[in-house]
C-alpha positions as a Python dict, from the first residue, in 0.01 Angstrom:
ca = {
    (1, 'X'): (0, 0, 0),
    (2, 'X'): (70, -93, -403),
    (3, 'X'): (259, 195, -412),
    (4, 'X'): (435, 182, -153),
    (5, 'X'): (567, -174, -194),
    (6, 'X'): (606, -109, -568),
    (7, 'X'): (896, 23, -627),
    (8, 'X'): (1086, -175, -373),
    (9, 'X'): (915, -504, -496),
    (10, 'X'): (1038, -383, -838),
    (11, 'X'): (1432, -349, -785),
    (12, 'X'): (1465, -639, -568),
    (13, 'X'): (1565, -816, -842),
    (14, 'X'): (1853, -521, -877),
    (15, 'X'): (2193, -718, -981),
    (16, 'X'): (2350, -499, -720),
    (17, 'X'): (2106, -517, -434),
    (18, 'X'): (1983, -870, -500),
    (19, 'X'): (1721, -810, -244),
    (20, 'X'): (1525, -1093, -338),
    (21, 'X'): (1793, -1328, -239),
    (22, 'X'): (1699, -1197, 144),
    (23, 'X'): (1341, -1254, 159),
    (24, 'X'): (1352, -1521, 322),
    (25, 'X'): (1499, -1374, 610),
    (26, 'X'): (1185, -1124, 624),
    (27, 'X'): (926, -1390, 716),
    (28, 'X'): (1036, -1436, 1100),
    (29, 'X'): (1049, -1048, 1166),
    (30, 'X'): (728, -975, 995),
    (31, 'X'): (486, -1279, 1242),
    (32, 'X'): (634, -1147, 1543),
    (33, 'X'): (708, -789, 1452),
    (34, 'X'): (305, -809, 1272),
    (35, 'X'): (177, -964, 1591),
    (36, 'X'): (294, -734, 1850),
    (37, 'X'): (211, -405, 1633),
    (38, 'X'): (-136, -568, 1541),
    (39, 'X'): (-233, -638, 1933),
    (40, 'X'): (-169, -349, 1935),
    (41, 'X'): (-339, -167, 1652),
    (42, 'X'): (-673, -381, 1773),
    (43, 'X'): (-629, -246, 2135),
    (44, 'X'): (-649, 87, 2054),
    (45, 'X'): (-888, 47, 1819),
    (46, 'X'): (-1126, -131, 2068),
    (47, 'X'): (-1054, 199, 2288),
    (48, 'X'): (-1139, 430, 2024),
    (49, 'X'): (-772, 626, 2022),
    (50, 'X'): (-767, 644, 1655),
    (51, 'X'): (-971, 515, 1371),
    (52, 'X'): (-1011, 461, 1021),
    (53, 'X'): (-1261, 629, 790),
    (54, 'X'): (-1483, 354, 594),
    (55, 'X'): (-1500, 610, 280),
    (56, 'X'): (-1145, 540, 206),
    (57, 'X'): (-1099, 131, 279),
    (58, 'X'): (-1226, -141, 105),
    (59, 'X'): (-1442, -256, 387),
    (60, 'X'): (-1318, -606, 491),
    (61, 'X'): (-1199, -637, 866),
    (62, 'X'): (-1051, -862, 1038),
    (63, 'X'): (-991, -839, 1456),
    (64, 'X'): (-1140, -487, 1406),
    (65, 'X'): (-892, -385, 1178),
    (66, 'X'): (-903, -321, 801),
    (67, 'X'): (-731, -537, 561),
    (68, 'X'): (-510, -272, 441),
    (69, 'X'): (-410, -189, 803),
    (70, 'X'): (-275, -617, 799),
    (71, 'X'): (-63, -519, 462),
    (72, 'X'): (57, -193, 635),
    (73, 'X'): (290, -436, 863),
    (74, 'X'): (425, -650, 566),
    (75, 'X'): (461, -337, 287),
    (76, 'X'): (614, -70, 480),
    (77, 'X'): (882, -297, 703),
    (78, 'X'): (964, -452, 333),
    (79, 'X'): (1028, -141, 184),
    (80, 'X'): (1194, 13, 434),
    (81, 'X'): (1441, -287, 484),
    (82, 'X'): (1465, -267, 107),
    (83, 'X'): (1604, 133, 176),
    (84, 'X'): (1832, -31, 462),
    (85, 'X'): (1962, -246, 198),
    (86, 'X'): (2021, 23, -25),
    (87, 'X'): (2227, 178, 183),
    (88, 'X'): (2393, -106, 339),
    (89, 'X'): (2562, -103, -34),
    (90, 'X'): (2584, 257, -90),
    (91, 'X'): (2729, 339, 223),
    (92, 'X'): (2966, 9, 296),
    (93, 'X'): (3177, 232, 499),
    (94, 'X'): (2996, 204, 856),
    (95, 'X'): (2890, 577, 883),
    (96, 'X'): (2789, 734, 1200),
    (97, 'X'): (2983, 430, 1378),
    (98, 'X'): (3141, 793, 1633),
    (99, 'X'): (2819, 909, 1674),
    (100, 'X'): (2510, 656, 1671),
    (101, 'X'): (2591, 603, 2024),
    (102, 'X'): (2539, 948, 2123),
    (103, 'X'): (2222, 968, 1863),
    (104, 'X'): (2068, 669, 2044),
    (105, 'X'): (2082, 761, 2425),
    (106, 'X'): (1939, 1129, 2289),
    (107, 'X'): (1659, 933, 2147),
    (108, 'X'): (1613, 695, 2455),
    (109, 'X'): (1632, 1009, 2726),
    (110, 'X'): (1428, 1205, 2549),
    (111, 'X'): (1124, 966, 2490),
    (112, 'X'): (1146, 821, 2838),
    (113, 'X'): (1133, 1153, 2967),
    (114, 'X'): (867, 1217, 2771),
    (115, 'X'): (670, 938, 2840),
    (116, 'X'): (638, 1040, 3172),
    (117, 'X'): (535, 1370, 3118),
    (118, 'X'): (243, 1216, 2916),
    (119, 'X'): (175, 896, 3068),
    (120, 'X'): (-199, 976, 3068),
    (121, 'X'): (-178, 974, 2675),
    (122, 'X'): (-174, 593, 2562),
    (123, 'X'): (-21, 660, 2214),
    (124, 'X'): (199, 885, 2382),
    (125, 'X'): (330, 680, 2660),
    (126, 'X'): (291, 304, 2519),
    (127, 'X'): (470, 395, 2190),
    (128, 'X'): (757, 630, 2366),
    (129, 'X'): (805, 305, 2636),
    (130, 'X'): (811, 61, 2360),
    (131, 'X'): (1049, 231, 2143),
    (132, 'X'): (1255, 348, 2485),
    (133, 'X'): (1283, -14, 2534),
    (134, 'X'): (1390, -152, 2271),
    (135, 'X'): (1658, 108, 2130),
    (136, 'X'): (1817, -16, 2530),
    (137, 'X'): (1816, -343, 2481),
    (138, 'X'): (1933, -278, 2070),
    (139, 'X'): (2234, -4, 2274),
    (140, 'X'): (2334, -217, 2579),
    (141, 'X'): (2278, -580, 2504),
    (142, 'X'): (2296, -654, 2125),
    (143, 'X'): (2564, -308, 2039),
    (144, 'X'): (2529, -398, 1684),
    (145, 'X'): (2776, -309, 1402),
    (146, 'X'): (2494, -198, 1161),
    (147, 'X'): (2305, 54, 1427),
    (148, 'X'): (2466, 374, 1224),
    (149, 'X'): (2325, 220, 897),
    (150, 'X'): (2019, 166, 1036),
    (151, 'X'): (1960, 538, 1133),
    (152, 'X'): (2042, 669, 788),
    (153, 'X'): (1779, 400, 676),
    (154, 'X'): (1542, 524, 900),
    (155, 'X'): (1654, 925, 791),
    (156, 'X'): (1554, 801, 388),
    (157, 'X'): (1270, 628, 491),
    (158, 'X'): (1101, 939, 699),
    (159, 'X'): (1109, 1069, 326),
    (160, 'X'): (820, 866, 175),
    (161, 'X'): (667, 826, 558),
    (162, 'X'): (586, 1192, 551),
    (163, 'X'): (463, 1186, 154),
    (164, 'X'): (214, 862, 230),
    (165, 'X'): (141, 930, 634),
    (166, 'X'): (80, 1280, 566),
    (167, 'X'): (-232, 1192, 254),
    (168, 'X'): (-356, 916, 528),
    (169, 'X'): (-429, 1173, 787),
    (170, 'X'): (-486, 1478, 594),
    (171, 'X'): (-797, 1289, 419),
    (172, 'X'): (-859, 1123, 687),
    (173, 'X'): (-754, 751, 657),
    (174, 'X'): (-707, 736, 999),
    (175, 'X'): (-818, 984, 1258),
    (176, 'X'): (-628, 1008, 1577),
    (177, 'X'): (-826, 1100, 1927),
    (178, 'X'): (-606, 1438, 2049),
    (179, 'X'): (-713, 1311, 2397),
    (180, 'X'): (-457, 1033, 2356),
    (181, 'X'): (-153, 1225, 2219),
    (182, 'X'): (34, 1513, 2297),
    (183, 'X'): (-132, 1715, 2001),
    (184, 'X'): (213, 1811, 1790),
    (185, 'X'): (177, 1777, 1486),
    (186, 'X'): (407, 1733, 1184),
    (187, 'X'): (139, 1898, 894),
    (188, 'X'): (-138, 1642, 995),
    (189, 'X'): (92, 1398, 1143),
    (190, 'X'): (131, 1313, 1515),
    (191, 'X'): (475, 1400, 1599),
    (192, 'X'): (451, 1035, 1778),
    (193, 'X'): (399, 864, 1466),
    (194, 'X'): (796, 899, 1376),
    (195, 'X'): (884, 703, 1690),
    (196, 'X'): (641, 433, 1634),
    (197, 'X'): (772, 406, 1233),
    (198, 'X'): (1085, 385, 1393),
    (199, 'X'): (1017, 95, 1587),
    (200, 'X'): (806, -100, 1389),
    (201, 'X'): (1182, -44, 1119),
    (202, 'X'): (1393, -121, 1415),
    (203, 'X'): (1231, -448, 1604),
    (204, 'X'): (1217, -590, 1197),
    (205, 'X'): (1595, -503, 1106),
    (206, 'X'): (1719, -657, 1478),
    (207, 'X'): (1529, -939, 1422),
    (208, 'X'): (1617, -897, 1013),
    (209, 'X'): (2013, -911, 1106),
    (210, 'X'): (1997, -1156, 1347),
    (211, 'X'): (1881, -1449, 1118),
    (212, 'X'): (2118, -1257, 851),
    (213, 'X'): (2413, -1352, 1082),
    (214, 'X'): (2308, -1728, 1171),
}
C-alpha cells in the first residue's frame, strides 16, 4: 500500500499536474465507492470465496477484513486517478473519442454474456453484473466527454495492477476459492480481477468528474 500510493502522493504537488489542488474532490467517491466495494469484500469473506493469509498482514481487522484491505480502497483509486490525471494533461486531445464507444459495448456484451455463462460463480457473476452495469449507465445515461481518457487511464494503470496484484496472489496475500471463479488466470491472477479494478477506477472517476464539473 506505501508503495503504491508513494509515488503518486509524491508528484501531486507536480507544478503541471497540481493534483493536490483536486483532493478534495476524492473524498465523496472514496465513502461511497469504499462502502459498496467493502460490503462487498466482507460478504465474500464471510462466504469464504477468497481470503487473506495472516503471515503476510499486520493482524488488525475490522468487519472481517484486514486493515490493509480498508487502505486498498483509498491507495489504489488515488493513484490511479492520479494516472487519469496524468493523462488528462498528456493527452489533452480527447483520444479514442471514434472508438470508446465501440470499446465499451465490447466490454458490456462480453461480460454480460459471460456472467451468464457463470452465474453459479459469485466473483464471476457479481463482479461481471456490477461492472456490466455501470459501464451502461456511464454509455447511455451520463455519455461523458472524458470516457476515452479514462480507458487509456485504466490501460497505464493495468501496468502496476499486474506488478502489485500479481506478488499478492503469487505469495499468497489473498487466496481465491477456484469454486467461485472461472479459473483463468493471468500468471496467478484471476482474469476477473481486471474487471473488478476496472470498476472500482470507473465508479471513483464518474463520481470524481461529476463533483469536478459542479
Amino acid at each position: 500500500m506505501l508503495l503504491t500510493i508513494a509515488g503518486p502522493l509524491l508528484y501531486s504537488f507536480d507544478k503541471r499536474i497540481q493534483y493536490y489542488k483536486k483532493w478534495k474532490y476524492l473524498v465523496l467517491p472514496f465513502f461511497v465507492t469504499g462502502t459498496y466495494f467493502i460490503i462487498w469484500d466482507h460478504a465474500f469473506t464471510q462466504r469464504g470465496i477468497w481470503s487473506f493469509n495472516n503471515e503476510y498482514i499486520l493482524g488488525y481487522n475490522f468487519f472481517l477484513l484486514p486493515v490493509e484491505e480498508w487502505m486498498f480502497f483509498i491507495c489504489v483509486p488515488f493513484s490511479c486517478i492520479f494516472i487519469y490525471e496524468c493523462v488528462n494533461y498528456y493527452f489533452q486531445k480527447n483520444i479514442l473519442t471514434q472508438d470508446v464507444f465501440w470499446i465499451n459495448l465490447y466490454i458490456l456484451i462480453v461480460i454480460s454474456i459471460t456472467s451468464i455463462f457463470y452465474i453459479h460463480r459469485a466473483y464471476t457473476a457479481f463482479n461481471f453484473i456490477s461492472a456490466a452495469v455501470l459501464l451502461a449507465f456511464v454509455q447511455f445515461v451520463l455519455n461523458p466527454k472524458w470516457l476515452g481518457r479514462f480507458y487509456v487511464a485504466y490501460f497505464f494503470s493495468l501496468i502496476p495492477f499486474f506488478i502489485i496484484n500479481g506478488i499478492l496472489t503469487a505469495l499468497p496475500v489473498v487466496t481465491y476459492n477456484n469454486a467461485e471463479n472461472m479459473g483463468v488466470r493471468i500468471f496467478t491472477i484471476p482474469v476477473e480481477d481486471t474487471i473488478y479494478c476496472l470498476l472500482l477506477l470507473l465508479m471513483n472517476v464518474s463520481m470524481y468528474e461529476k463533483l469536478k464539473a459542479a
